[in-house]
C-alpha positions as CSV (number, residue, x, y, z in Angstrom):
1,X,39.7,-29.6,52.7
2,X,39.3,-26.1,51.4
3,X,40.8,-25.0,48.0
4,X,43.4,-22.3,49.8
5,X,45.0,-25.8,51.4
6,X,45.4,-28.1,48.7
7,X,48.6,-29.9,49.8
8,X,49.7,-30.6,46.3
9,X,50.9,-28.6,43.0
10,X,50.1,-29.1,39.7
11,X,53.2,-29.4,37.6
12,X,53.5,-27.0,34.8
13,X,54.4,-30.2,32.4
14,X,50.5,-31.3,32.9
15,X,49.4,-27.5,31.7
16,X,52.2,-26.8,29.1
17,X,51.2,-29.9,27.2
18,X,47.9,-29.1,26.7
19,X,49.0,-25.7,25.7
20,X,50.8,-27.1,23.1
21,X,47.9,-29.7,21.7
22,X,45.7,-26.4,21.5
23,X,48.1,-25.0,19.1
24,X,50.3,-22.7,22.3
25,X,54.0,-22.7,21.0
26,X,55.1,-21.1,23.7
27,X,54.1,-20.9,27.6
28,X,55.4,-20.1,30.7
29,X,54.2,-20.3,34.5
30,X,54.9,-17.4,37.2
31,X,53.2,-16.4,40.7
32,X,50.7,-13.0,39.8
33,X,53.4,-10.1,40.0
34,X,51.3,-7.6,42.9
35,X,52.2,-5.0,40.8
36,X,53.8,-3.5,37.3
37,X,56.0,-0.8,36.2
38,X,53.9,1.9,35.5
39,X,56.6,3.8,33.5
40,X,55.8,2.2,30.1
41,X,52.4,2.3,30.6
42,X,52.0,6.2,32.0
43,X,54.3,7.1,28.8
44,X,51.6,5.9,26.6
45,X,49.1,7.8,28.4
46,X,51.2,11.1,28.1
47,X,51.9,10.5,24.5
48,X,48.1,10.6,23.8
49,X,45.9,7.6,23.6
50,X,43.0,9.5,21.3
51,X,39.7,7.1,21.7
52,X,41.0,5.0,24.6
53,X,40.0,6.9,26.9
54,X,39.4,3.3,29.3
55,X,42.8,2.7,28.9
56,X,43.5,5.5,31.6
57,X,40.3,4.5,33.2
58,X,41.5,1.5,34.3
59,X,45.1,2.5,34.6
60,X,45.3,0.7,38.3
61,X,43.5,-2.4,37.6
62,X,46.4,-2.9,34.6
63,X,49.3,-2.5,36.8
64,X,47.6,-5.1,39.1
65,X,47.9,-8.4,37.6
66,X,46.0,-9.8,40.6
67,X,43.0,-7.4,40.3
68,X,41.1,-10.4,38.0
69,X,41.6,-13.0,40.3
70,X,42.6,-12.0,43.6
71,X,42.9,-15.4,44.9
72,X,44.7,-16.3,42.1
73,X,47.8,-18.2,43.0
74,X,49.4,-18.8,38.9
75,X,49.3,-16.7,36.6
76,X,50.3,-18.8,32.7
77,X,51.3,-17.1,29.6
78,X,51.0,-18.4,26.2
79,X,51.9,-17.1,22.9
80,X,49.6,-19.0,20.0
81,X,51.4,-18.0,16.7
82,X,48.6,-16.7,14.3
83,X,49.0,-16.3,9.9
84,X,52.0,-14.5,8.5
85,X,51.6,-14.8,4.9
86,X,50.1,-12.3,2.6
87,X,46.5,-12.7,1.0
88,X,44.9,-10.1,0.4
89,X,46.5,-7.9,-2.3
90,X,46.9,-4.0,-2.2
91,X,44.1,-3.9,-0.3
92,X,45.6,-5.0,2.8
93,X,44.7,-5.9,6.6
94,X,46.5,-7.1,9.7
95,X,47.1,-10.9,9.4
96,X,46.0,-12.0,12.4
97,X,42.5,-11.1,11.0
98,X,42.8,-13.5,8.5
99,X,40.5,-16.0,10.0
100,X,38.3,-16.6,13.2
101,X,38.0,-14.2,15.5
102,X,41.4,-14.6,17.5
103,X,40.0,-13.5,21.1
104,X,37.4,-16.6,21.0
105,X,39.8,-19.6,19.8
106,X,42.7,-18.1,22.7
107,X,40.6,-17.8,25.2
108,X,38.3,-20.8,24.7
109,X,40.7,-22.8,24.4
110,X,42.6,-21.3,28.1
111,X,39.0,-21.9,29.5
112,X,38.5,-25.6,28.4
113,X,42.1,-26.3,29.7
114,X,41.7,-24.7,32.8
115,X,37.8,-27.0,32.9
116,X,40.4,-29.7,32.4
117,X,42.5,-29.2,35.1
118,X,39.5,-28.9,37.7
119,X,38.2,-32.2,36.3
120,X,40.9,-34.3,36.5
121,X,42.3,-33.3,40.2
122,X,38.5,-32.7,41.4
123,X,38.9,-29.4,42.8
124,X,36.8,-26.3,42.0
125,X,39.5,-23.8,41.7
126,X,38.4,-20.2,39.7
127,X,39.7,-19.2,36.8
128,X,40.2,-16.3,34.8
129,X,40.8,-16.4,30.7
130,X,42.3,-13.2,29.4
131,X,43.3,-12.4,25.4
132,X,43.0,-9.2,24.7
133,X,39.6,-8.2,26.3
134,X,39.9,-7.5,29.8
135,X,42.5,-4.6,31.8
136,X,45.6,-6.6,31.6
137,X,49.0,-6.3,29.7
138,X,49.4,-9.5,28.3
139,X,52.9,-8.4,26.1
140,X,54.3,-7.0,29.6
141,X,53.2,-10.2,31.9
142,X,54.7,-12.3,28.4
143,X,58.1,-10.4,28.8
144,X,58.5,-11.2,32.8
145,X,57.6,-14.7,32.2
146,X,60.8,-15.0,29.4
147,X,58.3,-15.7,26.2
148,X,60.4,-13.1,24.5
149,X,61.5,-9.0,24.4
150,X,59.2,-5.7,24.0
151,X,60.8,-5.0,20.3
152,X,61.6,-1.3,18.9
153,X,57.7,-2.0,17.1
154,X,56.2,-2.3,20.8
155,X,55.5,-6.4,20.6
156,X,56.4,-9.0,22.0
157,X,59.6,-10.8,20.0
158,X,60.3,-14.6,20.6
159,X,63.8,-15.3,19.4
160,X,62.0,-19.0,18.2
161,X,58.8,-17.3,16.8
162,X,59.4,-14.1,15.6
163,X,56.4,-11.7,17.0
164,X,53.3,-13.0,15.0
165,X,51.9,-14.2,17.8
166,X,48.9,-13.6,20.4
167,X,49.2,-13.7,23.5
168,X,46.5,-14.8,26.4
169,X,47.0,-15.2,30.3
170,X,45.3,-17.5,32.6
171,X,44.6,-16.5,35.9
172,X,44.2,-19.8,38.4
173,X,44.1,-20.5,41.7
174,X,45.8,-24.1,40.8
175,X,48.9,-24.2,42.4
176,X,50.6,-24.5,39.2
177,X,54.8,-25.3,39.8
178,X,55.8,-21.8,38.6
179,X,58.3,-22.0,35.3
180,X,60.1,-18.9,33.7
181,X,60.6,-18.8,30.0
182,X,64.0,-18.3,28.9
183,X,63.7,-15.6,26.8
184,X,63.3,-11.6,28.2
185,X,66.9,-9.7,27.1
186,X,66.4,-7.2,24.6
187,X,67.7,-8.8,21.4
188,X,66.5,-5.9,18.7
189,X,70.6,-4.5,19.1
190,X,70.8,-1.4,17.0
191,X,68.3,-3.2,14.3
192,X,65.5,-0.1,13.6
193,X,64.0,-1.9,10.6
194,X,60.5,-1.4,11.8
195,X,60.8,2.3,13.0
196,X,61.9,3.3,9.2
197,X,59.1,1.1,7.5
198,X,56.3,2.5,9.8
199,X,54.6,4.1,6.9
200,X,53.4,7.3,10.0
201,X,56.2,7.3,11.6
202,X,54.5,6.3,14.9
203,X,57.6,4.0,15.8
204,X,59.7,6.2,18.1
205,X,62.3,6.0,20.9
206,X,60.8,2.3,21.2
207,X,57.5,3.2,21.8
208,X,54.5,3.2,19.7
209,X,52.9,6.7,19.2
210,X,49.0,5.5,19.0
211,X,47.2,8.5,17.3
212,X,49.5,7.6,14.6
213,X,49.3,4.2,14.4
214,X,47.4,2.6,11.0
215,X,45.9,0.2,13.2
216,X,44.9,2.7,15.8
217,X,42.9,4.7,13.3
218,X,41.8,1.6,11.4
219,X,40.3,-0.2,14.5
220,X,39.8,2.1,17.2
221,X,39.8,5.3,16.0
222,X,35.9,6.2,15.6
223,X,36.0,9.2,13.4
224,X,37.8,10.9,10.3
225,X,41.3,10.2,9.8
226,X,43.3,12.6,9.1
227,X,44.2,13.4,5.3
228,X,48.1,13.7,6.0
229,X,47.9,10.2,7.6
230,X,45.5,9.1,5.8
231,X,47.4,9.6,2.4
232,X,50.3,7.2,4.3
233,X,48.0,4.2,4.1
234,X,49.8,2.6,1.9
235,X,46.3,0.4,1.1
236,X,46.2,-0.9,4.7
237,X,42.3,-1.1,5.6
238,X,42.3,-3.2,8.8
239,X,45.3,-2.8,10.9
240,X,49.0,-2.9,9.7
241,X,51.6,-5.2,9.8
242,X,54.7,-3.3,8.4
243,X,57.2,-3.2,11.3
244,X,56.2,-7.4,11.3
245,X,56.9,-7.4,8.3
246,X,60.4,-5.6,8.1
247,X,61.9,-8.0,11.4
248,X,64.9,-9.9,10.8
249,X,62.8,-12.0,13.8
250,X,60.1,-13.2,11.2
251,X,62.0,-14.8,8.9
252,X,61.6,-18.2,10.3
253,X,58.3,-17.3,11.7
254,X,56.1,-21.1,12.1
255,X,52.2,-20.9,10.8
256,X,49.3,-20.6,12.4
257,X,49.0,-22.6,15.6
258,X,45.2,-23.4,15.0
259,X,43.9,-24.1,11.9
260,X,40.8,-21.5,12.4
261,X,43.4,-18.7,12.4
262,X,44.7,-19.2,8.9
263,X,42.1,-18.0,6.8
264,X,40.8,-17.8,3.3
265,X,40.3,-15.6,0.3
266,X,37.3,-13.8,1.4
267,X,38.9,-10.2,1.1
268,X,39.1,-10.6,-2.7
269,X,35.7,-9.1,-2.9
270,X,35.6,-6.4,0.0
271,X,35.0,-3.4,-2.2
272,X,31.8,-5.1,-3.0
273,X,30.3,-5.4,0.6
274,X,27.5,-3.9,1.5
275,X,26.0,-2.8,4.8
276,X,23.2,-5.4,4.2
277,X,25.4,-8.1,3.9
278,X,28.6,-7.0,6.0
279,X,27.7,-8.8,9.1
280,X,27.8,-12.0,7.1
281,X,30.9,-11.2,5.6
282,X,32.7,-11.1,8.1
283,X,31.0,-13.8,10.6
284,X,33.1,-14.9,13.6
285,X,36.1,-12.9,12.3
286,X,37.8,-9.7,14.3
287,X,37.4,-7.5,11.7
288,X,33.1,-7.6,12.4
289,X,33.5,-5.4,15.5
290,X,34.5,-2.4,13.0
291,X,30.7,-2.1,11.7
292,X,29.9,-1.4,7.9
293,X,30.4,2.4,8.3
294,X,34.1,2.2,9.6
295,X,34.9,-0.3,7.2
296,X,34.2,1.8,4.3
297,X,35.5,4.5,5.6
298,X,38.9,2.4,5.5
299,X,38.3,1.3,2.5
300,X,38.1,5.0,1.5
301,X,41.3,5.9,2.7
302,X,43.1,2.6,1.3
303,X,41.8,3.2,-1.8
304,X,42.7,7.0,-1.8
305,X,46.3,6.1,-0.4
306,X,47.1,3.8,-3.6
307,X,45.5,6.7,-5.9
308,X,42.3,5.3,-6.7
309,X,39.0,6.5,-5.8
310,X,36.6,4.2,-4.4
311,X,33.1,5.0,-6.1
312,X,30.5,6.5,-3.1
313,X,27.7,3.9,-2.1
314,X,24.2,4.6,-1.3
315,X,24.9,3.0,2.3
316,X,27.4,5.1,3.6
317,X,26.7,7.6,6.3
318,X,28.2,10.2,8.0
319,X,31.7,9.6,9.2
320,X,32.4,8.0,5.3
321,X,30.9,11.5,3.8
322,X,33.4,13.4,6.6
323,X,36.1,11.2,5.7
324,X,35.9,11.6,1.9
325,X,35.5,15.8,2.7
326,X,38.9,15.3,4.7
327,X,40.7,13.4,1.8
328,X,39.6,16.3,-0.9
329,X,40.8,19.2,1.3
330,X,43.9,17.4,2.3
331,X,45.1,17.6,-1.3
C-alpha cells in the first residue's frame, strides 16, 4: 500500500506526548495552511530589513508553508521554553543563548520523534524539522495553530508560558489527527510595556523595526553600528531581551524545557576571549556563528554604552577598528 493511502491516522496524543518528554510545553497539530498573509510579512520588508537581504529572497517560499514538504499532510507546532533568568551581569546577552545551541536540541529532537513515529507504525513517511533555519514563519504558523498571540514586542505570547520560548515546526506526511491550540486572541490590551523599554525604540505600531533592533545589529548586522544606537546598548552584547523582560506575560514564565538550554557561567570571563580561543569558548552554543571579530565588536559597543572603554586587542580587525572610529565621532 502506498504512503498517500494509509487508511489510518495517527492521533495527535501519540505525538504530543513525546513532545512533552523532549521538554515541548506546548504543541498543537493543523493541516499545512497553502498559503499566509503576506501583509505582516511585506510590512517588514518595506520598513527595511538592512542585511537580510534572503529574507525578500525567499519571500514566496515563506508565505507557502507547504513549499518544504509538498506532500506534507500535518504540519506540528511546538513551543520548547528556553532560560529566563539573568546571568551574566552588565554585560548582557539574549537568554536563550545561555546554553546549547537552541536550533540543534529543537530540531533534533522534532527529527528523532518524527524517526519514532516511522518506526513504530512501519511506514516511511518524509519529514521536514524546522527551528529557525529554513524559509518558514514559525511565530505566524504558532499563532494559527492557538500556541499563543503576536505581542506588541513581535513574539509569540502564551498566556501559560509567557513568550520565552522557541518555537520549531514539523512538516509530516503522517496523517497526524489535526488539533488547534487554544490560545490565538490578542491578549496584550492596551499594555505597551515593551514598546517604552525598547532601549532603540524599534517597537512600533506592533511591529519590530529591524535596523533598529539590538539583536538585529548584534547578530545579523555585519558591519558598524551606528554611534546613536550604539550608545543605547545599554551593555547588551548578544541580542536583547528588554521587551521579555518588561511583560506582565513573564512573570510566571516555567524554566528551561531541556536541561542543555540552561546554561552556565561562562560569560563571566568574555572580555578576556581571544580570537585564538573564541571558537572553544563558545562550542555548541548560538552565540559561535557571530565569529571573533563581531563579537568584539559588540563587546565594544556594550562596553562603550555603560561608559567604559574596552582596551583595543592585537586581534581585532577591521570592522572592530570601524566600529571604535564610529563610537569616537559619535560623541
Amino acid at each position: 500500500m502506498s504512503v498517500s493511502s494509509t487508511p489510518f491516522a495517527v492521533s495527535f496524543t501519540e505525538v504530543a506526548t513525546a513532545l512533552a518528554e523532549a521538554g515541548f510545553a506546548a504543541s498543537a497539530c493543523l493541516p499545512p495552511p497553502t498559503a499566509l498573509d503576506p501583509s505582516g510579512f511585506d510590512r517588514m520588508l518595506a520598513d527595511g530589513v538592512g542585511d537580510l537581504g534572503w529574507l525578500e529572497e525567499s519571500r514566496d517560499k515563506r508565505l507557502d508553508p507547504r513549499f518544504l514538504l509538498p506532500t506534507a499532510r500535518a504540519m506540528i507546532v511546538a513551543a520548547i521554553p528556553h532560560q529566563h533568568q539573568a546571568r551574566c551581569g552588565d554585560l548582557r546577552r539574549a537568554r536563550y543563548a545561555a546554553g546549547k545551541d537552541y536550533h540543534h536540541v529543537a530540531r533534533r529532537a522534532l527529527g528523532r520523534i518524527a524517526a519514532s513515529l516511522n518506526a513504530r507504525h512501519a511506514t516511511p513517511w518524509l519529514h521536514r524539522a524546522c527551528v529557525d533555519s529554513a524559509p518558514i514563519n514559525e511565530r505566524t504558523l504558532a499563532r494559527l495553530a492557538g500556541l499563543g498571540w503576536i505581542g506588541r514586542n513581535a513574539l509569540l505570547i502564551s498566556p501559560n508560558l509567557g513568550s520565552w520560548l522557541l518555537l520549531g515546526v514539523l512538516l509530516t506526511e503522517a496523517p497526524v489527527v489535526p488539533q488547534p491550540g487554544p490560545h490565538g486572541a490578542d491578549r496584550c490590551g492596551r499594555c505597551t510595556a515593551c514598546e517604552s523599554a525598547c532601549p532603540t525604540r524599534a517597537l512600533m505600531d506592533r511591529r519590530c523595526l529591524t535596523e533598529r533592533c539590538i539583536s538585529y545589529l548584534t547578530i545579523e548586522h555585519d558591519g558598524v553600528i551606528p554611534a546613536d544606537l550604539a550608545r543605547l546598548f545599554q551593555g547588551w552584547w548578544f541580542g536583547c531581551d528588554r521587551c521579555q523582560e518588561v511583560c506582565p506575560w513573564n512573570r510566571k514564565a516555567p524554566g528551561p524545557g531541556d536541561g542543555r538550554l540552561a546554561g552556565d557561567e561562562r560569560d563571566t570571563d568574555i572580555l578576556a576571549v581571544r580570537a585564538a580561543d573564541f571558537d572553544v569558548h563558545f562550542a555548541a552554543r548560538a552565540i559561535r556563528r557571530l565569529g571573533y571579530q563581531r563579537f568584539r565588536r559588540n563587546l565594544v559597543v556594550a562596553c562603550a554604552s555603560l561608559g567604559r572603554d574596552l582596551p583595543p586587542a592585537d586581534d581585532e580587525g577591521d570592522v572592530v577598528r570601524a566600529q571604535r572610529v564610529e563610537l569616537r565621532a559619535g560623541v
